[in-house]
Gaussian input, Z-matrix of N, CA and C with variables (Angstrom, degrees):
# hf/3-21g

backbone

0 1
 N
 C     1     B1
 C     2     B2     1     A1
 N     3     B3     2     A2     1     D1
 C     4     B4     3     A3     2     D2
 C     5     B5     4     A4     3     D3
 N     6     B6     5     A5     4     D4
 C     7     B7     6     A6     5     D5
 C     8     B8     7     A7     6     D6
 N     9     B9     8     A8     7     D7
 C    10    B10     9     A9     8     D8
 C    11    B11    10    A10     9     D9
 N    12    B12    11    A11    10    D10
 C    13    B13    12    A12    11    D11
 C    14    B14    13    A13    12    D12
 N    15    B15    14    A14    13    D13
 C    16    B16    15    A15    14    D14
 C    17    B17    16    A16    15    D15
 N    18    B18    17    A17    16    D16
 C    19    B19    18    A18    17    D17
 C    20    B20    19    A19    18    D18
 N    21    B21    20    A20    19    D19
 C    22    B22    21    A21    20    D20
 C    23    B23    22    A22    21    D21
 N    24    B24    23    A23    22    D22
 C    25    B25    24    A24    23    D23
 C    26    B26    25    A25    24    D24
 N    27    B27    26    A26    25    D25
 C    28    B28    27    A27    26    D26
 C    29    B29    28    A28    27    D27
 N    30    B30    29    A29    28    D28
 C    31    B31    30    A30    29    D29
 C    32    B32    31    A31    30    D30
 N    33    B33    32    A32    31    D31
 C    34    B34    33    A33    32    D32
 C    35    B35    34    A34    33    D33
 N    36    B36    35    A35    34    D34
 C    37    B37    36    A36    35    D35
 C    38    B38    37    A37    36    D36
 N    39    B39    38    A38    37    D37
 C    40    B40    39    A39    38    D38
 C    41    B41    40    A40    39    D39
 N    42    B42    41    A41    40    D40
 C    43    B43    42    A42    41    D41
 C    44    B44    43    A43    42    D42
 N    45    B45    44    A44    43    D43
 C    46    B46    45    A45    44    D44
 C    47    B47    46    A46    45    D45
 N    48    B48    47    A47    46    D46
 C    49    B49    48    A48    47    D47
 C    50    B50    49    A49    48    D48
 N    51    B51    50    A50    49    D49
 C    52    B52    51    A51    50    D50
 C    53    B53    52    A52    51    D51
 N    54    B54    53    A53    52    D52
 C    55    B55    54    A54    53    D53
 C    56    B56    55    A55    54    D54
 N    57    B57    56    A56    55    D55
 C    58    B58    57    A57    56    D56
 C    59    B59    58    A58    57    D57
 N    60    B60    59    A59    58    D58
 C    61    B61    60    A60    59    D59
 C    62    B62    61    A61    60    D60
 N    63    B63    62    A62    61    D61
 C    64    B64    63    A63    62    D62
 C    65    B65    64    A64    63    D63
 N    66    B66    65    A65    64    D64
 C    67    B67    66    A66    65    D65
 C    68    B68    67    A67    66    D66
 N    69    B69    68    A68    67    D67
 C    70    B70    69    A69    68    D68
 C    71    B71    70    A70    69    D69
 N    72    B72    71    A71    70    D70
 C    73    B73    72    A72    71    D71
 C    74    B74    73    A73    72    D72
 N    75    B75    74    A74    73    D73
 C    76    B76    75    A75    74    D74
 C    77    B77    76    A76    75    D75
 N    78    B78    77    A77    76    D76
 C    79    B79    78    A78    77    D77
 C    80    B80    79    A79    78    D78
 N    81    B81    80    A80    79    D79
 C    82    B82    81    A81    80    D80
 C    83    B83    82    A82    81    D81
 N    84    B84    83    A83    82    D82
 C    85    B85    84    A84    83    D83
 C    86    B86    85    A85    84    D84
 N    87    B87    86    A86    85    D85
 C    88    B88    87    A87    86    D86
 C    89    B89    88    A88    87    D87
 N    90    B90    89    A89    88    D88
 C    91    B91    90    A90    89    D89
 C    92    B92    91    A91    90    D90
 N    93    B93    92    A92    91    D91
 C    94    B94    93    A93    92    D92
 C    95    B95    94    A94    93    D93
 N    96    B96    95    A95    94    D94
 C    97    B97    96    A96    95    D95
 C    98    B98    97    A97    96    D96
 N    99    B99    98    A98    97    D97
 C   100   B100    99    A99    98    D98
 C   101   B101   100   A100    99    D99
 N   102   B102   101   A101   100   D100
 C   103   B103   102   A102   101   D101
 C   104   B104   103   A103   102   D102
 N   105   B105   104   A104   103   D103
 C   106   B106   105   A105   104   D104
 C   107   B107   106   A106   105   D105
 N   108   B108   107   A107   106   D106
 C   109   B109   108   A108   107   D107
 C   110   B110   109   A109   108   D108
 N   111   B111   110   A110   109   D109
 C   112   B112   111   A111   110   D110
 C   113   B113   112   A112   111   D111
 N   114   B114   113   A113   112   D112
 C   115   B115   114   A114   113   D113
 C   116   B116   115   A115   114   D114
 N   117   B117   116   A116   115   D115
 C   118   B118   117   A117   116   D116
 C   119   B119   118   A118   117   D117
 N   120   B120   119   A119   118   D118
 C   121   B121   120   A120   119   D119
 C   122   B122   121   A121   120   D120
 N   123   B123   122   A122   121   D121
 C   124   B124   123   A123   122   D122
 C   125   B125   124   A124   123   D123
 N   126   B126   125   A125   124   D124
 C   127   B127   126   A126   125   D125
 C   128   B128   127   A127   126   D126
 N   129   B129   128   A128   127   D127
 C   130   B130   129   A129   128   D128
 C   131   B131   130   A130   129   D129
 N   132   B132   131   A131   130   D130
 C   133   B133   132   A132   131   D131
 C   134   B134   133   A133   132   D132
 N   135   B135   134   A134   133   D133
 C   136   B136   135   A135   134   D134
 C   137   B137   136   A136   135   D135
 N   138   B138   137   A137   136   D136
 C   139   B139   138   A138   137   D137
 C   140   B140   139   A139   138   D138
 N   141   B141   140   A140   139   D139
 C   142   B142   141   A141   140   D140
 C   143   B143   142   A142   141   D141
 N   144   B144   143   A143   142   D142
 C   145   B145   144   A144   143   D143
 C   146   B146   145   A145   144   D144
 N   147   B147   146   A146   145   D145
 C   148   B148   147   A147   146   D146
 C   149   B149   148   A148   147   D147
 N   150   B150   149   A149   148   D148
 C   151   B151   150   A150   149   D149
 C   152   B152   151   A151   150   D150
 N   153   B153   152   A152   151   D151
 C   154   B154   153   A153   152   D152
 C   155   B155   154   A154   153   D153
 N   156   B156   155   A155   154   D154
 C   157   B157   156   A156   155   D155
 C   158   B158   157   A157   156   D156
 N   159   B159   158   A158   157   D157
 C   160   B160   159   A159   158   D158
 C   161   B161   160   A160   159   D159
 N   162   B162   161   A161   160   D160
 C   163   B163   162   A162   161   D161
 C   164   B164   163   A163   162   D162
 N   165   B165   164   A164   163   D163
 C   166   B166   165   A165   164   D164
 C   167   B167   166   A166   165   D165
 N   168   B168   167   A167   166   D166
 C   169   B169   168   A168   167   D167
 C   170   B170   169   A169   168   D168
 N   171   B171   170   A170   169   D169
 C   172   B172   171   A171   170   D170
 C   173   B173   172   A172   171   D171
 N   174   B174   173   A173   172   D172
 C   175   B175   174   A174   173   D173
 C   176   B176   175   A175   174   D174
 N   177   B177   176   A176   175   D175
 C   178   B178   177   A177   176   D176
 C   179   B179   178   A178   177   D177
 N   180   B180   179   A179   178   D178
 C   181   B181   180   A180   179   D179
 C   182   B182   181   A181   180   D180
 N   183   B183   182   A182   181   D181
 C   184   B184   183   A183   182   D182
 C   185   B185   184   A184   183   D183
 N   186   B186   185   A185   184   D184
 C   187   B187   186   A186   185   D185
 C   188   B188   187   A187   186   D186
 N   189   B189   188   A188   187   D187
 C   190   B190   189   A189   188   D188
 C   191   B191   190   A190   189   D189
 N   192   B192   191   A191   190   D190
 C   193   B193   192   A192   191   D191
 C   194   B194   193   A193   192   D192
 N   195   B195   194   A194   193   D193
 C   196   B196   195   A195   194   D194
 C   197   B197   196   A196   195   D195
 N   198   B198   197   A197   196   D196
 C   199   B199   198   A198   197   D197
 C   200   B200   199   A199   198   D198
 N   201   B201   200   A200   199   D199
 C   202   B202   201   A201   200   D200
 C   203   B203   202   A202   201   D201
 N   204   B204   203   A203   202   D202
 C   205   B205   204   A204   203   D203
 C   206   B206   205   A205   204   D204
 N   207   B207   206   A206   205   D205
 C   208   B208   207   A207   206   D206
 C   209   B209   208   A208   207   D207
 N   210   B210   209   A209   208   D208
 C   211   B211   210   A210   209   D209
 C   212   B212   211   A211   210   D210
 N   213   B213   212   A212   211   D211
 C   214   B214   213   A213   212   D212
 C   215   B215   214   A214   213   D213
 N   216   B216   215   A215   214   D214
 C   217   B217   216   A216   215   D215
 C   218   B218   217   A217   216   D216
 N   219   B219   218   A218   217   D217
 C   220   B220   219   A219   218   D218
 C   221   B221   220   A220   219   D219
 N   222   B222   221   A221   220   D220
 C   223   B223   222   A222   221   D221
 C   224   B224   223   A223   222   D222
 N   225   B225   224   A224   223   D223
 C   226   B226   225   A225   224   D224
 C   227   B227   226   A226   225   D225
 N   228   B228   227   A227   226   D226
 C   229   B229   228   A228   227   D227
 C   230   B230   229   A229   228   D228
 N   231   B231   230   A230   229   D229
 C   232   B232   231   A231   230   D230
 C   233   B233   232   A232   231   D231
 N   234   B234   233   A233   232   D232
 C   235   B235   234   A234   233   D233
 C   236   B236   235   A235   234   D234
 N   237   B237   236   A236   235   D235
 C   238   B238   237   A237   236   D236
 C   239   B239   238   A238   237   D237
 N   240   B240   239   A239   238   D238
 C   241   B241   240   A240   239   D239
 C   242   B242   241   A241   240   D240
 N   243   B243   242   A242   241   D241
 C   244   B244   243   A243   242   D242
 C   245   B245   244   A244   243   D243
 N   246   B246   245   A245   244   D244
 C   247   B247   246   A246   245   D245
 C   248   B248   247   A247   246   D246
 N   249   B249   248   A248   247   D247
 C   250   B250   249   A249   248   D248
 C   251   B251   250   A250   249   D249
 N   252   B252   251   A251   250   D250
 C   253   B253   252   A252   251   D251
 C   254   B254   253   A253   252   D252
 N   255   B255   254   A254   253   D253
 C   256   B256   255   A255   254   D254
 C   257   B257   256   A256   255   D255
 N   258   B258   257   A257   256   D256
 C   259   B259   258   A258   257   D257
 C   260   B260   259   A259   258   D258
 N   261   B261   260   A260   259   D259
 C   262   B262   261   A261   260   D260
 C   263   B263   262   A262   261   D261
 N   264   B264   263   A263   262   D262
 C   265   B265   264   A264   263   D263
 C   266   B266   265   A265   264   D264
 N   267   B267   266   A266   265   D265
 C   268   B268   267   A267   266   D266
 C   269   B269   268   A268   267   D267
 N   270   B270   269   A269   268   D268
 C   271   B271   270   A270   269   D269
 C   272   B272   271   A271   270   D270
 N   273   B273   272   A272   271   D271
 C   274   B274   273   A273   272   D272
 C   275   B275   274   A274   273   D273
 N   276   B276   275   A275   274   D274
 C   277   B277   276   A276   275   D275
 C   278   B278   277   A277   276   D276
 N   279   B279   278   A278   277   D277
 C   280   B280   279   A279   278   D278
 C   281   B281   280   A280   279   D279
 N   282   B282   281   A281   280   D280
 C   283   B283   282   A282   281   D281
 C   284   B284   283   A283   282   D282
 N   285   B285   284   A284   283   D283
 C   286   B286   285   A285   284   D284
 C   287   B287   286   A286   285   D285
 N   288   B288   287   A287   286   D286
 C   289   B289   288   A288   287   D287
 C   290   B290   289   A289   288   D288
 N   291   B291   290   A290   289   D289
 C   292   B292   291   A291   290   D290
 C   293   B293   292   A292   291   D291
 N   294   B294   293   A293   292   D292
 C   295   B295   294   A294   293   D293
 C   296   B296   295   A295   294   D294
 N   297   B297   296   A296   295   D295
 C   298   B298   297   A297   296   D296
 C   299   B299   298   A298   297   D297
 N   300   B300   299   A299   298   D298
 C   301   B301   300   A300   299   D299
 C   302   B302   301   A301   300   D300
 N   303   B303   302   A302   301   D301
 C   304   B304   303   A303   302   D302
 C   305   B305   304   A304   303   D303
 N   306   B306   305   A305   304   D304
 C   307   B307   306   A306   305   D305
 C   308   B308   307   A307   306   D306
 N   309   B309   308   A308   307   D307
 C   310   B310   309   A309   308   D308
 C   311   B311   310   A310   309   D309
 N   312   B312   311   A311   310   D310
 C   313   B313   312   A312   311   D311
 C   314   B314   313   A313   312   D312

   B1=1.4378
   B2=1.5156
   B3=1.0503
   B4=1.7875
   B5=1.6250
   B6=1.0611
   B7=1.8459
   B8=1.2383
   B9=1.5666
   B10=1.1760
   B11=1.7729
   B12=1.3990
   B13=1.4745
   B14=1.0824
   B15=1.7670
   B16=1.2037
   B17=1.4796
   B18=1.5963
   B19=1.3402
   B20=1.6635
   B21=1.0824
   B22=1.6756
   B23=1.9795
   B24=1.4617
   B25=1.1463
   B26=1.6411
   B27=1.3217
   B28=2.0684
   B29=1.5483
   B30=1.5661
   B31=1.1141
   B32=1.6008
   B33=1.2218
   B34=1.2392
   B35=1.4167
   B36=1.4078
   B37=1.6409
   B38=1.3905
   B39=1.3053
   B40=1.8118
   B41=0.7917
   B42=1.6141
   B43=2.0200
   B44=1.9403
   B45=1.0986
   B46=1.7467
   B47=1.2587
   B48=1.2283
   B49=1.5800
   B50=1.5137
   B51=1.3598
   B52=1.3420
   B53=1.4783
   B54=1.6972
   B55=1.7512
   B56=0.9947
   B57=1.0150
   B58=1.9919
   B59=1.2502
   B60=1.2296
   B61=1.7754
   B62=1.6602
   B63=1.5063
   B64=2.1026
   B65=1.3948
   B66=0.8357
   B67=1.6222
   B68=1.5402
   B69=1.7579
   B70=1.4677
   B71=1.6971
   B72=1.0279
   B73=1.7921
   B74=1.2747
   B75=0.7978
   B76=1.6910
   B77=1.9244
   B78=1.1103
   B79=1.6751
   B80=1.5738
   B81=1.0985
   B82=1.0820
   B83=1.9776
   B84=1.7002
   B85=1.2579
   B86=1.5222
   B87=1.4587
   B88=1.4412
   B89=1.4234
   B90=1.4305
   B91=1.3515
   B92=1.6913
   B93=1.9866
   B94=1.5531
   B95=1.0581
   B96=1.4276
   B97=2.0187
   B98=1.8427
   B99=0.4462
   B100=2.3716
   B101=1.2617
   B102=1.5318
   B103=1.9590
   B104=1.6695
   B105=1.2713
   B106=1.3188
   B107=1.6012
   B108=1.1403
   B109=1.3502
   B110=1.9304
   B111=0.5493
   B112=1.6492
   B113=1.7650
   B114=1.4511
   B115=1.4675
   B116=1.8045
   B117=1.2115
   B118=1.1842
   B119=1.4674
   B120=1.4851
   B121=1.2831
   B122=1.9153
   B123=0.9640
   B124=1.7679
   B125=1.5936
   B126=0.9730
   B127=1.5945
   B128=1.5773
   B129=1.6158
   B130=1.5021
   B131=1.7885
   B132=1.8672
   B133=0.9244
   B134=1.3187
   B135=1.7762
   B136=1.4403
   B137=1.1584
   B138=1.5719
   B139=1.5507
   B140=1.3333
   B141=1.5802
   B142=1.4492
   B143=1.7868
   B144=1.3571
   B145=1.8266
   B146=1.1523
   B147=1.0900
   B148=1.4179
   B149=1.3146
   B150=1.6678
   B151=1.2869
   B152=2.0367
   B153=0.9246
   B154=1.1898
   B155=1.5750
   B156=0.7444
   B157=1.8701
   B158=1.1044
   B159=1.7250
   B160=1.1014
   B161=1.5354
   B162=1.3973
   B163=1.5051
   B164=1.5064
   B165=1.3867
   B166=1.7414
   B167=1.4897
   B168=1.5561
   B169=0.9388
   B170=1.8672
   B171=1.5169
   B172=1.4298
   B173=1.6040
   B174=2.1342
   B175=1.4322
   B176=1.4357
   B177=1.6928
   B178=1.7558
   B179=1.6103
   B180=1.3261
   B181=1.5938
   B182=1.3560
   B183=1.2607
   B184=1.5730
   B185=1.5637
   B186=1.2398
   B187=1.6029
   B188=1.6705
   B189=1.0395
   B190=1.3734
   B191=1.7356
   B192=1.1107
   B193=1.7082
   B194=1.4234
   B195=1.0735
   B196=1.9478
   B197=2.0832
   B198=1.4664
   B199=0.8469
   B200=1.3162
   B201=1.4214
   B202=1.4034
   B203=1.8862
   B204=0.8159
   B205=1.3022
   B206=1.4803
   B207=1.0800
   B208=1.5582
   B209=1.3266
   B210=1.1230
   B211=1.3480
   B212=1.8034
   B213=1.1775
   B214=1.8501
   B215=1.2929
   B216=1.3847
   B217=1.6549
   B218=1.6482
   B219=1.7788
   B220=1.4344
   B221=1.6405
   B222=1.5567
   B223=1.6435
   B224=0.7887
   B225=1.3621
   B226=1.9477
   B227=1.7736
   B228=1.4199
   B229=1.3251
   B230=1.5602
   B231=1.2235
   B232=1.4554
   B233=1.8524
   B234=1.2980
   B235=1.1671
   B236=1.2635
   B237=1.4225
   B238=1.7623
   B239=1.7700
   B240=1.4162
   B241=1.2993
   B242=1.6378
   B243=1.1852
   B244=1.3560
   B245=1.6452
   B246=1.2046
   B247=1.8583
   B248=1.4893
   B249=1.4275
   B250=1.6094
   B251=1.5700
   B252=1.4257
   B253=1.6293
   B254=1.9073
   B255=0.8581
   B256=1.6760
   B257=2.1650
   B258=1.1106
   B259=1.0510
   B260=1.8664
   B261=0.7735
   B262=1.4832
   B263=1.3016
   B264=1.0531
   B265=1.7282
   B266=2.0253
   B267=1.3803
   B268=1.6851
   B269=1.2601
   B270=1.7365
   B271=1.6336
   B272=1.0583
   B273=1.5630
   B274=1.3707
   B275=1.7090
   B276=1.0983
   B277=1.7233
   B278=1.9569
   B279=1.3978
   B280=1.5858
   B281=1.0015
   B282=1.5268
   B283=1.3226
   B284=1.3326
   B285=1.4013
   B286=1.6998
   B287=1.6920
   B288=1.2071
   B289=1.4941
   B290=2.0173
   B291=1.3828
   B292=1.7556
   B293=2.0535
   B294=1.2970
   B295=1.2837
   B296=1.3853
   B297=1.1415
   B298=1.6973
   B299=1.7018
   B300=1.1780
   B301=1.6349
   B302=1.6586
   B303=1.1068
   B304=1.7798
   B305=1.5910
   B306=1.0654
   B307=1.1441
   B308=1.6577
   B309=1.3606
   B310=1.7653
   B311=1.5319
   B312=1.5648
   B313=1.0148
   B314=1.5469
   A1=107.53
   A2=119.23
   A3=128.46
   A4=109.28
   A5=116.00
   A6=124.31
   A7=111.49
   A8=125.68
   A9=135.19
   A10=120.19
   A11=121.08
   A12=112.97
   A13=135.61
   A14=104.24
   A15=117.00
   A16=108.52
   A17=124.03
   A18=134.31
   A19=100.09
   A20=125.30
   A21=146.15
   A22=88.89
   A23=108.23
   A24=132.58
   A25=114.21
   A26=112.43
   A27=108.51
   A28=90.32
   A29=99.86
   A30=119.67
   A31=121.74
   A32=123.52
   A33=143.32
   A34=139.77
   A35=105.58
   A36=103.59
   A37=101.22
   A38=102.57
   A39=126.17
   A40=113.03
   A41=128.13
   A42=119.48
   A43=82.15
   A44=76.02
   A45=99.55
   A46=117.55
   A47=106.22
   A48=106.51
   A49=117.42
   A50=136.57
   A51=146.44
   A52=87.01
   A53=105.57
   A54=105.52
   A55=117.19
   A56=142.83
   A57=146.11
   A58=100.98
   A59=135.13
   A60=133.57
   A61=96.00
   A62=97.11
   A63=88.28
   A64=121.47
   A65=115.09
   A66=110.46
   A67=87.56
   A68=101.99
   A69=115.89
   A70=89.91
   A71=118.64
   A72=119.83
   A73=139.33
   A74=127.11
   A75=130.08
   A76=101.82
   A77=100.49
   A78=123.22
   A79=112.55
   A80=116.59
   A81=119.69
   A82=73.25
   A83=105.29
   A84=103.69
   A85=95.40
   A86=125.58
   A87=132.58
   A88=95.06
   A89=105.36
   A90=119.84
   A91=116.14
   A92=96.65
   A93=93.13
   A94=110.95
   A95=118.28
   A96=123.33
   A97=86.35
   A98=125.00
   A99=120.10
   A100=102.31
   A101=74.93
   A102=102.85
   A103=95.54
   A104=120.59
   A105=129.14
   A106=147.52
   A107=119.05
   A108=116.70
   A109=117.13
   A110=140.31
   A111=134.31
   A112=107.68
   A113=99.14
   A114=103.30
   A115=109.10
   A116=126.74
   A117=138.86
   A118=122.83
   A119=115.24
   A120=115.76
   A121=124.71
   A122=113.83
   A123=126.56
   A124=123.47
   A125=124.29
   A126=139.13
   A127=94.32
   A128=115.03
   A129=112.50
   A130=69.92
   A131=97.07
   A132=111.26
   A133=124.98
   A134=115.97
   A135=110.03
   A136=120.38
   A137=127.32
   A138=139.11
   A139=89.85
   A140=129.16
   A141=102.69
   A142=94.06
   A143=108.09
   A144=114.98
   A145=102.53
   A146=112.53
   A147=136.69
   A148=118.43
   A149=107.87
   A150=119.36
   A151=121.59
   A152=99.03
   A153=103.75
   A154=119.90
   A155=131.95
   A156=139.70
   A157=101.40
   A158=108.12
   A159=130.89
   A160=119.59
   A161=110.98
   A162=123.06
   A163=114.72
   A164=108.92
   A165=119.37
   A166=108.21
   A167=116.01
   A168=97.42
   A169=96.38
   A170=122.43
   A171=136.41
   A172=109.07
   A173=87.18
   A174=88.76
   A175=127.72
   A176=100.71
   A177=117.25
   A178=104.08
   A179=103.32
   A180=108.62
   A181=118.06
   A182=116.13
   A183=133.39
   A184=128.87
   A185=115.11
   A186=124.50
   A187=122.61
   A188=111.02
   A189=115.50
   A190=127.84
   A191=137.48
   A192=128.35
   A193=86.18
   A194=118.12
   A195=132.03
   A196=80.78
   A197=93.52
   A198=137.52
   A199=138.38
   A200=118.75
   A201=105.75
   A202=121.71
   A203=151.00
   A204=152.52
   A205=114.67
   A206=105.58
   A207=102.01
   A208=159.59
   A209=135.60
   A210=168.14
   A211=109.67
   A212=101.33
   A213=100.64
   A214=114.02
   A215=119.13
   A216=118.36
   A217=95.84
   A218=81.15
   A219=99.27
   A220=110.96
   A221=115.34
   A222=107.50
   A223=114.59
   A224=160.55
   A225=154.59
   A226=91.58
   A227=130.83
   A228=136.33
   A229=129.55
   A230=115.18
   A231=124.13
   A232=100.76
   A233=140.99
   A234=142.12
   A235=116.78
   A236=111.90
   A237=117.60
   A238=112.95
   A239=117.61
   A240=115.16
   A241=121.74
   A242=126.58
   A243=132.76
   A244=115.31
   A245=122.82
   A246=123.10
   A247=93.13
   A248=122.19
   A249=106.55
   A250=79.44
   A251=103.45
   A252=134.61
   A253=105.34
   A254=89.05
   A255=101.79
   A256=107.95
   A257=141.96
   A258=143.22
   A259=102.49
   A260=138.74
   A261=161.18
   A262=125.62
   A263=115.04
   A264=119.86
   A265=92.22
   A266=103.82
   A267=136.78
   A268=86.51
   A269=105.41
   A270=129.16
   A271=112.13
   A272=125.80
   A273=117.84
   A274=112.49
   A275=120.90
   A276=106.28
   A277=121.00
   A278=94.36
   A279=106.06
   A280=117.04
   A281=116.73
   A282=119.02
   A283=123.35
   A284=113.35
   A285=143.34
   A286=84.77
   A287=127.54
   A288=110.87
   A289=82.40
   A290=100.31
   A291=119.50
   A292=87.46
   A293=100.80
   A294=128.14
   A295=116.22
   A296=169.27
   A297=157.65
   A298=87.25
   A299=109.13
   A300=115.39
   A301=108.88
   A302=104.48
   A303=108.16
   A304=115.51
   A305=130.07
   A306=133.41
   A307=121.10
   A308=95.52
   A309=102.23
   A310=105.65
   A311=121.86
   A312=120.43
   A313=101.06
   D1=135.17
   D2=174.24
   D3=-110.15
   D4=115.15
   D5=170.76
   D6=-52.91
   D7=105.41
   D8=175.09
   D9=-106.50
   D10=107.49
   D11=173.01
   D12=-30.13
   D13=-43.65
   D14=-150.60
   D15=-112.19
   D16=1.98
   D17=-165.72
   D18=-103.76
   D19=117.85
   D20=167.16
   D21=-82.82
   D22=129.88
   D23=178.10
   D24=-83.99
   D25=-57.27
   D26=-176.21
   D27=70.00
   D28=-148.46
   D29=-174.62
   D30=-150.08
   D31=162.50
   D32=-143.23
   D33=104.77
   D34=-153.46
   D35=-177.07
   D36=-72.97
   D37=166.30
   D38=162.84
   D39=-142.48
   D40=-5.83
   D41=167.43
   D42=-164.76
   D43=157.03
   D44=155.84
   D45=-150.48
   D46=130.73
   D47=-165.47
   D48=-125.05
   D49=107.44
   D50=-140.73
   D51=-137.12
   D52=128.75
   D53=172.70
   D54=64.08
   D55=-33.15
   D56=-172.01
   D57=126.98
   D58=20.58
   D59=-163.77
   D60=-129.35
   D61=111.52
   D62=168.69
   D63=-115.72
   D64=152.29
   D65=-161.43
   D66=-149.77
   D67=117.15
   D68=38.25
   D69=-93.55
   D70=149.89
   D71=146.62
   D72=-57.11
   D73=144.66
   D74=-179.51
   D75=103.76
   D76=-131.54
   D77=-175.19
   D78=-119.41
   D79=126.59
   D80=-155.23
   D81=-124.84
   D82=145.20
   D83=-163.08
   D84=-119.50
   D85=147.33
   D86=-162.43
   D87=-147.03
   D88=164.36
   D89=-178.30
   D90=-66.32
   D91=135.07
   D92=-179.81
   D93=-122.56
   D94=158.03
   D95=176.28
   D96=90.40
   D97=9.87
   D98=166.91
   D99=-145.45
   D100=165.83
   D101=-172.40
   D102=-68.24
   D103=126.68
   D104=123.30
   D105=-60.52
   D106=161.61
   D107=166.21
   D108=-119.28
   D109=82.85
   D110=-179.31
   D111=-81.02
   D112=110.49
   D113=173.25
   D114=-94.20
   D115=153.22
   D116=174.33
   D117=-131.59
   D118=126.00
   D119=-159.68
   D120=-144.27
   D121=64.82
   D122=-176.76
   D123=-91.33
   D124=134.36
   D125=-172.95
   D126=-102.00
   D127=148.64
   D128=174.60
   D129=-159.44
   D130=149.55
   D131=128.28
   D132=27.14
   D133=125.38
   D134=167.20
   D135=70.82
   D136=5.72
   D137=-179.16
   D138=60.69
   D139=55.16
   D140=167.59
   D141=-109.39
   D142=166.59
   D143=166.55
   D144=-143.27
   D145=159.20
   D146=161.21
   D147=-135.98
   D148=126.44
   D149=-178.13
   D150=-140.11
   D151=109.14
   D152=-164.73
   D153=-124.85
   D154=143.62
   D155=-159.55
   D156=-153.32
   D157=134.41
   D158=167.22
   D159=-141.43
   D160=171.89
   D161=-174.29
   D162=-114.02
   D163=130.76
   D164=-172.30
   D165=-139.80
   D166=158.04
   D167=166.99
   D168=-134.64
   D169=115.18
   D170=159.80
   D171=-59.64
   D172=126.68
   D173=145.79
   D174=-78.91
   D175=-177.01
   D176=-179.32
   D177=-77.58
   D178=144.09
   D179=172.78
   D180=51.99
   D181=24.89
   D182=150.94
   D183=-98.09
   D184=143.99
   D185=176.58
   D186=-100.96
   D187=113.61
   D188=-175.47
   D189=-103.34
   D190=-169.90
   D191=-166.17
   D192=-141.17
   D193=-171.06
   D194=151.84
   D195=-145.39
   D196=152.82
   D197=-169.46
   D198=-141.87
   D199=94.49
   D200=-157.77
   D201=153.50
   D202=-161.10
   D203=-170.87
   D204=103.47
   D205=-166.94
   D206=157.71
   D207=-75.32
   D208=81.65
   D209=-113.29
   D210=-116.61
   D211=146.57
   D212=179.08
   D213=-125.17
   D214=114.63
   D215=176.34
   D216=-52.75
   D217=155.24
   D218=-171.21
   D219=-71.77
   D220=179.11
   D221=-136.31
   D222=-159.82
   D223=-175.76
   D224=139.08
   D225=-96.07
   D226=-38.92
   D227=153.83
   D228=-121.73
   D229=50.83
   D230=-145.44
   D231=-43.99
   D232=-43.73
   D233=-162.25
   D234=-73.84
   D235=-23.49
   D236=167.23
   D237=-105.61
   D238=-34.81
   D239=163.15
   D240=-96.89
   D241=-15.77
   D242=-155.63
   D243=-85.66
   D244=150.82
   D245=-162.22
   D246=-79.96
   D247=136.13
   D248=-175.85
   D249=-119.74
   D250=140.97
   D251=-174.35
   D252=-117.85
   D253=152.72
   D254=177.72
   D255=-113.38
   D256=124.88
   D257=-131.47
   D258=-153.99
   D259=165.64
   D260=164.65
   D261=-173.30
   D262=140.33
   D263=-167.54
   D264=-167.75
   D265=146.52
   D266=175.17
   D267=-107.10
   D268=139.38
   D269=162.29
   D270=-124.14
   D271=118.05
   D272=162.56
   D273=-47.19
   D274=128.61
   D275=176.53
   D276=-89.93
   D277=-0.28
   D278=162.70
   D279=-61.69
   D280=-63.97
   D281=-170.78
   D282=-122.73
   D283=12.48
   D284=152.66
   D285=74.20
   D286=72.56
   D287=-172.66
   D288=-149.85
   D289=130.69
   D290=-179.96
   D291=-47.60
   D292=156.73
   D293=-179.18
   D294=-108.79
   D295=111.55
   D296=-52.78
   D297=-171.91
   D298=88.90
   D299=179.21
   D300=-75.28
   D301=163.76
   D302=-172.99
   D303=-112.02
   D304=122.27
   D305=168.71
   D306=-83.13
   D307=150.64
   D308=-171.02
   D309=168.43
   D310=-145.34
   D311=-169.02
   D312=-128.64

């Protein structure tokens, strides 16, 4: 994601990601300096999902990651014994450091 001033967000997709391939590719640019919403949404196995949304707010003329899906606490076999959690997190990609999400309603 790239922080854009001048880009109004709405709603819908911003990646879809099938196989490890997301399209569109590259940086897809979203509104910067306001609250966002980033929803997250994956099917695995076992009818399980995970869906999780959170609130950020991106600077201008910055590049960002998402980070996150479904994840397995650590384990002696974490994938057959291990607690599987659902997760989201923003990375600045400058300085690869998590981005300070906002809580509320």
């Amino acid at each position: 994601m790239s922080g854009d001033q001048a880009r109004g967000l709405g709603s819908g997709n911003l990646f879809d990601v099938r196989s490890s391939k997301s399209r569109p590719e590259g940086y897809v640019k979203v509104p910067a300096n306001e609250e966002i919403t980033l929803v997250y949404f994956e099917m695995a196995s076992g009818n399980r999902t995970c869906k999780i949304a959170i609130k950020t707010v991106l600077e201008a003329g910055k590049n960002y990651s998402l980070d996150g899906g479904f994840a397995y606490e650590e384990g002696v076999i974490p994938i057959l014994f291990g607690t599987r959690k659902c997760r989201l997190g923003v990375i600045d990609d400058a300085t690869r450091l998590p981005v300070p999400l906002r809580s509320g309603k």
